[in-house]
Structure formats: structure tokens, C-alpha cells
N, C-alpha and C positions, 0 to 999 in steps of 0.2 A: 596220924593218918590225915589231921585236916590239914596240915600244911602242903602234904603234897600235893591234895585236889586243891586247894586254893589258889599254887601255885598253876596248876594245870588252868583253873578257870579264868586266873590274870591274866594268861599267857591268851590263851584264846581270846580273850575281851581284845588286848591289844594288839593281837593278829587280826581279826576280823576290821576292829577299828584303821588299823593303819592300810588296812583291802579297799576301806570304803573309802580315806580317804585320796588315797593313791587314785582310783576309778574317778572319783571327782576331779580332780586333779587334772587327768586326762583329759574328762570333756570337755572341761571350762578352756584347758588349753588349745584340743584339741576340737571339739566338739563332741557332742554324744551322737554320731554316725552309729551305721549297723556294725560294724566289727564290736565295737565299744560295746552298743547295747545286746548283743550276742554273748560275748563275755561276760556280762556282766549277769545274765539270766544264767549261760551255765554255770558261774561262779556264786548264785543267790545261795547254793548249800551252806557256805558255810557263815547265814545268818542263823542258822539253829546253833551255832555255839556260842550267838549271847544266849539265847533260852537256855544251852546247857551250862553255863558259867553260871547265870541265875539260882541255876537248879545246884549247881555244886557248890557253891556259897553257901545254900539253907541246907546240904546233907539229904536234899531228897532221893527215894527212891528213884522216882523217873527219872533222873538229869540222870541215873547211869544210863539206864537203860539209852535215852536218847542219846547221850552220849560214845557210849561203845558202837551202836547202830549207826552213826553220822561218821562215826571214823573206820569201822569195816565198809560204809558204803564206799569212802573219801579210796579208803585201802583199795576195795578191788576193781575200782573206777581209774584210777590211778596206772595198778597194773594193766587192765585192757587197753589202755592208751600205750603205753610202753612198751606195750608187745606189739598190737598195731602198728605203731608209727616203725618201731625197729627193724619189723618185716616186711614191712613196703617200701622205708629206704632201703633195703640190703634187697629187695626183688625187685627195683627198677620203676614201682608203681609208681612212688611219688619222687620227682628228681630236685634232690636236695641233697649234700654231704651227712654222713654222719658224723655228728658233733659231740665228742666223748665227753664232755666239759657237760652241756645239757643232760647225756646219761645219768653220767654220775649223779647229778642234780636229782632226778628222777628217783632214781634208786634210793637216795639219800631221803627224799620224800617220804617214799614207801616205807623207809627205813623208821623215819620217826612216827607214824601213824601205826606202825605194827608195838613200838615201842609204849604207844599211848592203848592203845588197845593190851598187849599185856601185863601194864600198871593195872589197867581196873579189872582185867579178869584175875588178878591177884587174890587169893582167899579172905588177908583183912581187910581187902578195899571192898566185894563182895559182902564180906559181911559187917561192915560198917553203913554199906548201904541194906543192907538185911534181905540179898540176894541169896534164896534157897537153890536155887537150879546154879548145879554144876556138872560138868565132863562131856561127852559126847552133848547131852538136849539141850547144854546154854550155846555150843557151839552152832547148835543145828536154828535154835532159835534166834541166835544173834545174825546169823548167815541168810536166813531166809527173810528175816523182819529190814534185813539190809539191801538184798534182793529186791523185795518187792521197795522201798522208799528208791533203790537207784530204778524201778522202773516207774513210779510216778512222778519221779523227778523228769526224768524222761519226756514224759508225756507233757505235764507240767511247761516245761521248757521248749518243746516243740510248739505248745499254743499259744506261747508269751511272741516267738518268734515269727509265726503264723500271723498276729495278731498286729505287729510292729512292723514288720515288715512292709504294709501297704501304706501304713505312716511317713517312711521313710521316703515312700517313691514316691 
């Protein structure tokens, strides 16, 4: 069982790392303007997956927990966006093509974030981590604890942008 969260936590160290270094990359090229640092606030989510790789490294309880929590958020933030953007391109709101190529992208997304999320709600990754709540109340509790982080992120990221914004001008 440790190999495959090992492998999960390598992956996210080096996903996270090659985010940040890509984002650097930009500014120095390009400069750190607002689009950059917009992105870059709503993109700070996924600095909680070095903390979660930390945490899956030592087998702690928490890093599932944060874990599973940071990828249902990642999950249904993901889809809101996908349905959004699909039905404003296809009702005229926003005038842009539909690009099946990006869909797929998207979906494939969701796809592997639901795949990471059914690794750890697995029984012996559960109980390796020595997760008693299972069935409906891990579902109700991983859903709502996700909930509430994508709405402090929210908030969180509307006053970073609030805050940067008059920097810029």
C-alpha cells in the first residue's frame, strides 16, 4: 500500500513543482502582470499537495484526509467550470468556438482526480490510514469539508485579488 501513495505523493511534488516552475518562467519572461498573478492565486490550491505528499510520505492520518478534501475540491471546481464555460459557449454568451481538443483535456482532468479520489476512498488505503468513517457520512463529510475549503478559497482569492490589484495600477 506504501508504494502507491508514495507514488501519488511524488507525482504531486512534481506536478506542483513543474506549476511553480512553469509560473516563474512566465513572469521572468513575460512579467508578473495581473492575468499571471490572477492565475496564479487561483491556481495557489494546489500548494496543499506538497503538505499532502509530506503527509503521505510519513502515513499520516491527516494528509488523507487533506488529501481526498483538495482533490473533491480540485474535482468539483473543475466540473463547475466545464459546465459553465460549455454552456455559454453553446448559448452565445461568451463568443468563442468550441474546442473539442480542450474538452477532452477537461474531462480527462476530472477523469484523473476522481481516479485519485477512488484510490484513497479504497478500504485498504482507508484503513492503512486508520479511517473509521465509511458509506454515505465519509461521502457526506468529504463533500461538505470540500465545499466549505472551495468556498474559502474563494474568498481567500477574491482578497489576494482585491488586494493586488491596486498594486498593479
Amino acid at each position: 500500500m506504501k508504494i502507491p501513495l508514495n507514488l501519488l505523493a511524488v507525482f504531486q511534488l512534481v506536478f506542483v513543482t513543474a506549476f511553480l516552475i512553469y509560473y516563474l518562467y512566465i513572469g521572468i519572461q513575460w512579467g508578473f502582470g495581473e492575468r499571471l498573478i490572477l492565475l496564479m492565486a487561483s491556481d495557489g490550491i494546489y500548494l496543499l499537495l506538497i503538505l499532502s505528499s509530506i503527509g503521505l510520505f510519513m502515513g499520516k492520518n491527516w494528509s488523507w484526509w487533506l488529501t481526498i478534501i483538495v482533490y473533491t475540491k480540485l474535482l468539483i471546481a473543475k466540473a463547475v467550470t466545464l459546465i459553465a464555460e460549455t454552456s455559454m459557449i453553446f448559448s452565445g454568451i461568451i463568443v468563442e468556438d468550441f474546442q473539442i481538443e480542450s474538452f477532452i483535456l477537461e474531462v480527462f482532468i476530472l477523469f484523473m482526480y476522481s481516479i485519485v479520489i477512488f484510490f484513497l476512498s479504497l478500504p485498504m488505503v482507508r484503513s492503512f490510514f486508520s479511517i473509521q468513517w465509511k458509506g454515505k457520512k465519509l461521502v457526506f463529510l468529504v463533500n461538505v469539508s470540500a465545499l466549505i475549503v472551495y468556498m474559502l478559497y474563494f474568498i481567500v482569492v477574491v482578497f489576494i485579488i482585491s488586494w493586488v490589484q491596486p498594486i498593479l495600477y
